[in-house]
C-alpha positions in Angstrom: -84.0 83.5 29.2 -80.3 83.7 28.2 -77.9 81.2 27.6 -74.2 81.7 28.8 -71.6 79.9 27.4 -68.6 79.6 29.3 -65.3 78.5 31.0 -64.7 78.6 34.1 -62.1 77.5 36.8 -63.8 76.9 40.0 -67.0 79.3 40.8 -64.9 82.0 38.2 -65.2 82.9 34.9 -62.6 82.7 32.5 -64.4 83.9 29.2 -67.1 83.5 27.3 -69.9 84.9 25.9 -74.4 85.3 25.4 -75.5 82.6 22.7 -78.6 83.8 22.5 -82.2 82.5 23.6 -81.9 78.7 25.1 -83.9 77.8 22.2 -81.4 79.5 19.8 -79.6 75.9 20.4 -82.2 74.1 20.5 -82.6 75.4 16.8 -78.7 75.2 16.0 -79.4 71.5 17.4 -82.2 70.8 15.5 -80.2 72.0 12.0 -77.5 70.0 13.2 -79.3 66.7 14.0 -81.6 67.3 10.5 -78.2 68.5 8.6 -75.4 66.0 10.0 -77.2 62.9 9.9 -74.4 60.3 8.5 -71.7 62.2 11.3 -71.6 61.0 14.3 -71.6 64.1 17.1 -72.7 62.7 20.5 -71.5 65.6 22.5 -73.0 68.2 20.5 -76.1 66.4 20.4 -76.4 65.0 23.6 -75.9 68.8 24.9 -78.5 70.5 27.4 -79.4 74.1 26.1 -79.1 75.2 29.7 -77.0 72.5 31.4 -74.6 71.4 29.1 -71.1 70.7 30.6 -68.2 69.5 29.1 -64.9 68.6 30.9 -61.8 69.5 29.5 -60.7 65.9 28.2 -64.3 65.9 25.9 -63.1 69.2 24.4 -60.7 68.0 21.5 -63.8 65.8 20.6 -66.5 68.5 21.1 -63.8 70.7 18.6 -63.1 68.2 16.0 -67.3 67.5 16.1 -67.6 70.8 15.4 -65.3 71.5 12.6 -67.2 68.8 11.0 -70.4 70.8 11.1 -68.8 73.6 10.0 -67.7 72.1 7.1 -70.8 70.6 6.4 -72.5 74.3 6.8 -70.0 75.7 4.8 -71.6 73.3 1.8 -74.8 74.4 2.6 -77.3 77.3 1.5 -78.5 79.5 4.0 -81.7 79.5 5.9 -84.3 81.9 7.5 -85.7 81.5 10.9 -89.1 82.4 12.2 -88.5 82.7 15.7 -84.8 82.0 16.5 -81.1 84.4 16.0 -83.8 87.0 16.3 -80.3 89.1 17.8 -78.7 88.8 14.6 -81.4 88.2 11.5 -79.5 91.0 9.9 -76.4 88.9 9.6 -78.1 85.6 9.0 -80.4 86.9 6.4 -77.2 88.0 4.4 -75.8 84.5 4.9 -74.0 83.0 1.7 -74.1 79.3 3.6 -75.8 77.9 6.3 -72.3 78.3 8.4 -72.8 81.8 8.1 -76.4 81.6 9.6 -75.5 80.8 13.3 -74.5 83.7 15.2 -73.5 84.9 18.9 -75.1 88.4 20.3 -72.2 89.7 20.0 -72.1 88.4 15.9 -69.6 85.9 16.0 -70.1 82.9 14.1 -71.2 80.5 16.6 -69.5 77.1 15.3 -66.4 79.3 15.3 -67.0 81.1 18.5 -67.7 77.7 20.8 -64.4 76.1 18.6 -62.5 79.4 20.5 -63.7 78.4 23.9 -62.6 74.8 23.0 -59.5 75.6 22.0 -58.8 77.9 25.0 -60.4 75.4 27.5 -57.9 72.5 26.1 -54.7 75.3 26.1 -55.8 75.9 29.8 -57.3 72.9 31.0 -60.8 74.4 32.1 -64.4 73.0 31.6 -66.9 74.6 28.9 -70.0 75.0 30.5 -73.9 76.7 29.1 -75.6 78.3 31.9 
């Protein structure tokens, strides 16, 4: 199955966009938990992979969490997956950090991608939610 990443005001779609597989995050989540050990991220960590929901007051923490991981990432070397970003190995596999390694279906850099939806939920005042 899909995940769906989006906002949404009421029953309606604002934007957003296809992660991937639900255990695509799972595997971002895993490198993040393994990778990011000494930052403290409790939303991003504490997320579901299919029923996360963030209100739009936790959305200038969720972004700031983030940026730290994309720092972090941007530090690191790249790695290969077995059985997740299948979507996008092509991208991944020419990865020149481990930022670069994260990808949506539609190729955009994931941490970059959800700090969009962030940025546009806090600007509007809508909820990020993964369906």
């Amino acid at each position: 199955m899909t995940l769906y990443v989006g906002l949404f005001r009421g029953d309606a779609e604002v934007d957003g966009w296809v992660l991937g597989h639900y255990s695509d995050f799972g595997t971002f989540r895993d490198v993040v938990r393994e990778q990011c050990q000494d930052i403290a991220l409790p939303l991003l960590l504490a997320a579901s992979d299919c029923d996360a929901f963030f209100r739009p007051d936790d959305l200038p923490r969720l972004r700031s969490e983030l940026l730290l991981v994309a720092a972090r990432f941007r530090t690191l070397p790249p790695m290969s997956f077995t059985s997740a970003f299948v979507h996008n190995a092509a991208l991944w596999s020419a990865a020149s950090s481990l930022h670069g390694c994260f990808h949506n279906v539609d190729g955009e850099p994931l941490i970059d991608a959800l700090i969009g939806l962030c940025d546009q939920g806090i600007a509007e005042d809508l909820p990020l939610a993964f369906q």
